[in-house]
C-alpha angles and dihedrals in degrees: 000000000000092000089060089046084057091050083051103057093036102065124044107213118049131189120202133197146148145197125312124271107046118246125173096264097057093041090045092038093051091039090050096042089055090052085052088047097044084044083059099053090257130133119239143181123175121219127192134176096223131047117258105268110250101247086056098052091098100072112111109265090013088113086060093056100127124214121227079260097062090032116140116221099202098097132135099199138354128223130217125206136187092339112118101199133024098248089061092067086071117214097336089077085086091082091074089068085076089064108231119156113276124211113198120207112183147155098183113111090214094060110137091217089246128182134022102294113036123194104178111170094161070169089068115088096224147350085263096049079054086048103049091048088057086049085061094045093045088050090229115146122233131243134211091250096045088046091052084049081051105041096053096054092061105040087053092049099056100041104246088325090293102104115094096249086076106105129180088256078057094060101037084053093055090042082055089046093046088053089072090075093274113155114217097203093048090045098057083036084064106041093037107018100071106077118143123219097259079048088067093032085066094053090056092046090045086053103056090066090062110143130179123186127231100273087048086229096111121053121179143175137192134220120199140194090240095052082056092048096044084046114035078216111169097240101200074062087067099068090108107052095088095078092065084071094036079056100063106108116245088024116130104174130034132203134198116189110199115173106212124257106209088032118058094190104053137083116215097215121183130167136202125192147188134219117000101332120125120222096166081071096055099045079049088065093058096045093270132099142175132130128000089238093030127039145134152203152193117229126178125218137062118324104244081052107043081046088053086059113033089047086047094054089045091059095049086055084050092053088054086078112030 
């Protein structure tokens, strides 16, 4: 941490992105990080492959989120946040070729240790855990609108505060957050209280295709382009859904299928877990990575056999532990 504090006082213009496909901890992480930046005397921009998804267009500077086109090329460094390999920067990542210094900030177990200065915590419970440590080192008070930037990474991280990576030091951070006039209830009613109807036409759709297998230890769905276009179903809206198949009692691993909108030829694969299986290690297997309870990859080929192998490499990570 103090090494990326350094980096940061040593270089003037800064560009800051994350992985692709938008959630709640890279877009609160980056927007966070450029408030910290801006607090220091330091010029930022933040760069992301993807646009901000609509029910997270609220959060303060989120409107300001470039895109490579409108990319500047005067920086100094580039930060990385909450993004475990290179390739899942997206195309971004070309920036890289010019050869500025990279500081990588990252939770995710999986994280290749990329770039010139390297700031891995897998035991943080978000980017923006990771952010607002760097808040407190750097002596830089906190706003309301950087807290609810904040905030917001980590609640989404952790799932509400019920996945395993929520710590005690997790929950004293968000009771420091909520202290700058947040409301709690305002705040999920943004983030998941904003669905549309062929939002929730897609989730009927998406549920229809449950399976469980025999031993009842292994749940998955599928989403499928045709279920977007049936629908017109915003899909950075589907990251959840998941969890109806992680609830099913006596399952152990999850799966979501999402053929890719924009690629024809790739599968969007992520996984969720209970107990002390690890499906980093799977999603590994396939060239991704995350967390050991909550990964992804992207496999290409057609869905039923991306699913045969995927399913058949999930229950050699099962058999691990019977």
């Amino acid at each position: 941490m103090k090494k990326v504090i350094s980096a940061i006082r040593k270089y003037k213009r800064f560009l800051i992105t994350a992985h692709v496909n938008l959630e709640g901890d890279s877009l609160g992480s980056q927007l966070a990080m450029r408030q910290l930046l801006k607090a220091m005397g330091k010029e930022a921009v933040i760069v992301d492959d993807d646009v901000v998804p609509a029910h997270y267009r609220f959060l303060p500077g989120a409107n300001e989120v470039l895109s490579l086109r409108d990319c500047p090329e005067d920086f100094d460094a580039m930060i990385v946040l909450d993004c475990p390999t290179v390739k899942r920067i997206g195309r971004v990542a070309e920036l890289m070729k010019m050869g500025k210094p990279v500081i990588n900030i990252d939770h995710h177990v999986s994280n290749e240790l990329f770039g010139t200065v390297k700031w891995v915590d897998p035991r943080a419970s978000s980017a923006g855990e990771m952010v607002y440590r760097l808040f407190k080192e750097a002596g830089v008070r906190l706003t309301k609108e950087t807290a609810l930037c904040l905030y917001i990474a980590i609640l989404t991280d952790t799932g509400s505060f019920n996945y395993d990576n929520t710590s005690g030091a997790t929950h004293d951070i968000a009771a420091e957050l909520l202290r700058y006039g947040l409301s709690p209830a305002s705040v999920s009613e943004s983030v998941y209280e904003r669905k549309t109807p062929a939002d929730i036409k897609l989730l009927g759709l998406v549920l229809t295709t449950l399976k469980v297998n025999k031993r009842g230890d292994v749940a998955y769905l599928d989403i499928r382009r045709s279920m977007i276009k049936k629908t017109g179903a915003d899909l950075t809206k589907s990251e959840g859904l998941i969890n109806y198949a992680r609830s099913i009692g006596g399952v152990k691993i999850a799966v979501i299928f999402k053929e890719d909108v924009k690629d024809k030829g790739r599968i969007n694969v992520s996984f969720r877990s209970k107990g002390d299986y690890n499906v980093n290690d799977v999603a590994a297997h396939f060239g991704g990575g995350g967390h050991v309870k909550a990964s992804g990859c992207s496999v290409r080929g057609p869905l039923e056999t991306v699913r045969k192998k995927v399913l058949a490499q999930v229950e050699a990570e099962l058999r691990k532990k019977r």
